[in-house]
C-alpha positions as CSV (number, residue, x, y, z in Angstrom):
1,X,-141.6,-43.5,-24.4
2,X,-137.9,-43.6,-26.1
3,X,-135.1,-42.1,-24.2
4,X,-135.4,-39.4,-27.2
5,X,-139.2,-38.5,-26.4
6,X,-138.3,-37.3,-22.8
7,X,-135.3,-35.7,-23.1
8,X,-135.5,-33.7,-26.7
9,X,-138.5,-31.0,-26.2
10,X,-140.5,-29.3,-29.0
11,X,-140.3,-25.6,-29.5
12,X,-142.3,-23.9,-31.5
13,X,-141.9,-20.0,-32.5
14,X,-145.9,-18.6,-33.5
15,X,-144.9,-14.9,-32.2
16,X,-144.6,-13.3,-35.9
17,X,-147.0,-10.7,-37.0
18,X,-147.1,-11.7,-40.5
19,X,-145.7,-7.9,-41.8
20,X,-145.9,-9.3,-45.3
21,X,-149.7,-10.3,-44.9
22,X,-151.4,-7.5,-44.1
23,X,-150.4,-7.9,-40.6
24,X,-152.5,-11.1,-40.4
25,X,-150.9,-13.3,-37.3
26,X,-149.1,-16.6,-38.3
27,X,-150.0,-18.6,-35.7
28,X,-154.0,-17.5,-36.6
29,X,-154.0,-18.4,-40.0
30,X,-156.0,-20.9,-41.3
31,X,-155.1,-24.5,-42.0
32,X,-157.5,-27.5,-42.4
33,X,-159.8,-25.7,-40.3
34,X,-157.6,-24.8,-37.1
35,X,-155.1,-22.3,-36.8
36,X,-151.7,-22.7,-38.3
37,X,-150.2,-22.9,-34.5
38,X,-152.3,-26.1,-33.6
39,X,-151.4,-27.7,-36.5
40,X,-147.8,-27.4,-35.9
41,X,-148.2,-29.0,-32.5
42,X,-149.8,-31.8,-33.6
43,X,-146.5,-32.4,-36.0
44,X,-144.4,-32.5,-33.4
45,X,-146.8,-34.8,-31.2
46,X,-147.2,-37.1,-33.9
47,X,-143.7,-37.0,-34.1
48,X,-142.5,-37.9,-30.7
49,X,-142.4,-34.7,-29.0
50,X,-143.7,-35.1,-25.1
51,X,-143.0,-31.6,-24.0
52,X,-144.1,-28.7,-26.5
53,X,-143.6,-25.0,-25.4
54,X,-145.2,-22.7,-27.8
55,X,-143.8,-19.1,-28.5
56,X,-146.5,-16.8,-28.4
57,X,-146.2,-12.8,-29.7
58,X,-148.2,-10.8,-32.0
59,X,-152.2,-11.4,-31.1
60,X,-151.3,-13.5,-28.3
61,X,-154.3,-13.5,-26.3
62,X,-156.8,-14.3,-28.9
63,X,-154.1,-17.2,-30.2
64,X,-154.9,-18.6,-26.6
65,X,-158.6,-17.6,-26.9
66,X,-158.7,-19.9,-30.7
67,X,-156.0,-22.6,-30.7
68,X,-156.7,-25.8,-28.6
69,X,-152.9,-25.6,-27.1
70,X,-153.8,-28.1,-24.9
71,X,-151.1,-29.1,-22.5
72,X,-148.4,-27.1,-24.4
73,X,-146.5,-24.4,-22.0
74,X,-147.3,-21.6,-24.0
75,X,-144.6,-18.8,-23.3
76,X,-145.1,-15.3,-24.0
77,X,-142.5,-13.2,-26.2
78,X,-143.6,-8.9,-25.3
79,X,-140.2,-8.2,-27.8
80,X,-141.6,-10.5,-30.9
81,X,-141.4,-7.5,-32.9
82,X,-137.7,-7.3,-32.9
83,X,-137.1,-10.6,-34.8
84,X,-137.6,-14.7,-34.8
85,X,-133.8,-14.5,-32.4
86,X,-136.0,-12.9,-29.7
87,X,-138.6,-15.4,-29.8
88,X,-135.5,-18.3,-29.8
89,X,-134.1,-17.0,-26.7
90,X,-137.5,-16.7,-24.7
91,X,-138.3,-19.9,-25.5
92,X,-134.8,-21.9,-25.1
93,X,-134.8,-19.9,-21.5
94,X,-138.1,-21.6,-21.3
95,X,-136.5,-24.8,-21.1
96,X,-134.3,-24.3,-18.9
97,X,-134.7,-26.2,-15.4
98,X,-137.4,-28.5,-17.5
99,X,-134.7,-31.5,-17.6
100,X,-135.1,-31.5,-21.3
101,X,-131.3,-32.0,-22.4
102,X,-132.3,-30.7,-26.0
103,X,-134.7,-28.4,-28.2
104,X,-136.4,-29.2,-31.4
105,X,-137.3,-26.2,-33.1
106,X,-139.9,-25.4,-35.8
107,X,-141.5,-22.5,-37.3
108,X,-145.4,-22.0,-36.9
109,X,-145.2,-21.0,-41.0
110,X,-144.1,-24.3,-42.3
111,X,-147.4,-26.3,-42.6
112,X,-145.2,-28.5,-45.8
113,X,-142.5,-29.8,-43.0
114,X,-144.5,-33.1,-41.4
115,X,-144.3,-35.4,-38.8
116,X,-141.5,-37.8,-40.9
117,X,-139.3,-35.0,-41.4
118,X,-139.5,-34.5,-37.6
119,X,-139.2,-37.6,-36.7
120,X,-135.8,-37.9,-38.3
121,X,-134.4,-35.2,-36.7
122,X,-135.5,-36.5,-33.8
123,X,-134.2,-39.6,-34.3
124,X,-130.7,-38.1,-34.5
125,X,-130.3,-36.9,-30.8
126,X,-127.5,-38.1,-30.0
127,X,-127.2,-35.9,-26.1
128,X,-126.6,-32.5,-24.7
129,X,-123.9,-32.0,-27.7
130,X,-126.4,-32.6,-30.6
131,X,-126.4,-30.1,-33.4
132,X,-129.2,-31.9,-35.9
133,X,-130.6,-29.9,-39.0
134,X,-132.8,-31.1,-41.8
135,X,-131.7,-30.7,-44.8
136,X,-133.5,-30.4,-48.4
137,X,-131.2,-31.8,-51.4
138,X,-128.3,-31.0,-49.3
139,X,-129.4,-27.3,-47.9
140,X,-130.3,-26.6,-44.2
141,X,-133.4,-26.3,-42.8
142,X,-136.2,-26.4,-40.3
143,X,-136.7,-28.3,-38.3
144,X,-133.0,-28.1,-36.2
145,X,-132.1,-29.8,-33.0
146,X,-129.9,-28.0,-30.3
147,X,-128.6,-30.5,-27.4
148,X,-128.7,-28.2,-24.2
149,X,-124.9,-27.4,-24.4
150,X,-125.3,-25.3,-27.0
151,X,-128.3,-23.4,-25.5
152,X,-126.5,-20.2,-24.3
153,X,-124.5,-19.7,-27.1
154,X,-126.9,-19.9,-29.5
155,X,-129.3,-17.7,-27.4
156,X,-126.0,-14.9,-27.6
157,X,-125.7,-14.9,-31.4
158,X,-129.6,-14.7,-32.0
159,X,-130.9,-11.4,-32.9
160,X,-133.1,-10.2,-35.0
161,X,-134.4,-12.4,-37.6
162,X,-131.1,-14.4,-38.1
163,X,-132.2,-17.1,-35.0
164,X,-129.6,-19.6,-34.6
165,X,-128.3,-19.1,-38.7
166,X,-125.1,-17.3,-37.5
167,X,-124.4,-20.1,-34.5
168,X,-125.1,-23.5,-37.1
169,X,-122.4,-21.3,-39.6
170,X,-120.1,-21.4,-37.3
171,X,-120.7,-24.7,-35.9
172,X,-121.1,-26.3,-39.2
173,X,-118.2,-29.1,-39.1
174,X,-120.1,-30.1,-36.1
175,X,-124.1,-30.0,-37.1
176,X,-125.4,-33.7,-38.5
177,X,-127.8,-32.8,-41.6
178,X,-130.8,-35.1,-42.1
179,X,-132.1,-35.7,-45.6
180,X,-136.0,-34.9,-45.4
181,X,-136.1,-33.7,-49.1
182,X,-138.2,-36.5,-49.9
183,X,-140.6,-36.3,-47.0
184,X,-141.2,-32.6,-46.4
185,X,-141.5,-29.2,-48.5
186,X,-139.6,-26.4,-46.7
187,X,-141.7,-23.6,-47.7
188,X,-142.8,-20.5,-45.7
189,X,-145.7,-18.7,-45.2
190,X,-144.3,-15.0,-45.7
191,X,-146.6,-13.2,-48.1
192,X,-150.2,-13.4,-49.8
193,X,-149.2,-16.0,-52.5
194,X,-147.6,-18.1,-49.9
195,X,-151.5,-18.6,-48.8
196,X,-152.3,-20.9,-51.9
197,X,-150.1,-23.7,-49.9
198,X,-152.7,-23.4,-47.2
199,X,-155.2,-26.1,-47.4
């Protein structure tokens, strides 16, 4: 196990409702013939990621009931309907006491963003002061990397759907962008033509 392994944990928000498709949960939808949530684990596992807490909201209990989660620390969000920043700060106060000096976060809805594109940003912790992003043909994206320093202040400045967006802004000069354009497509999952990506 690489210094990088132990100390950067995976964190994963599934606590969206899926407004936009028919109220369907993300973390439920279908995806090679598991839910979308299991398959995002396994990214980061394949990846390099030891620890992997899972954010859980909308439909939690039958999410627990279908996903093989595994050894994941699956972490409950009851205010998921107020926004993806809710869902960031239950799960970064997740970490906390863990030992994990950093968070690597991804989005359940991004079945395109693979193990490779991970693996770079994983490969970029550099310690508690990281700020890692991947980017695609220069443009930030998911997955991001937050060395424990920055925890609380990003926790302060998420709300609603904005996550950590208003934090890396402001914090640009100091976030490291990876190239992943040519390893990883950064769509989402958001509405019922987003469900052709699903295979």
């Amino acid at each position: 196990m690489t210094q990088n392994e132990q100390q950067v944990a995976g964190l994963i928000l599934a606590a969206g409702g899926g407004r936009r498709l028919g109220g369907r949960p993300k973390a439920l939808l279908e995806h090679r013939g598991r839910p979308l949530v299991e398959h995002a684990v396994g990214v980061l596992r394949t990846a390099g990621c030891v620890r992997v807490h899972v954010v859980l909201g909308a439909s939690a209990a039958a999410v627990r009931e279908r996903a093989r989660l595994g050894d994941c620390v699956l972490v409950d969000n009851p205010e998921w309907e107020r926004g993806m920043g809710t869902s960031l700060r239950v799960g970064l106060d997740s970490l906390a006491g863990t030992g994990a000096r950093a968070a690597l976060v991804s989005l359940v809805d991004q079945p395109g963003i693979g193990p490779d594109a991970v693996a770079r940003v994983l490969a970029a912790y550099a310690g508690e002061a990281s700020l890692v992003s991947a980017a695609y043909d220069g443009v930030r994206g998911h997955p991001v990397l937050f060395g424990a320093a920055h925890w609380a202040g990003i926790a302060r400045a998420a709300t609603g759907d904005q996550g950590a967006r208003g934090y890396l802004k402001e914090h640009a000069a100091a976030v490291r962008l990876v190239e992943c354009g040519d390893v990883a497509r950064p769509y989402d999952i958001d509405t019922e033509a987003d469900l052709s990506h699903l295979e």
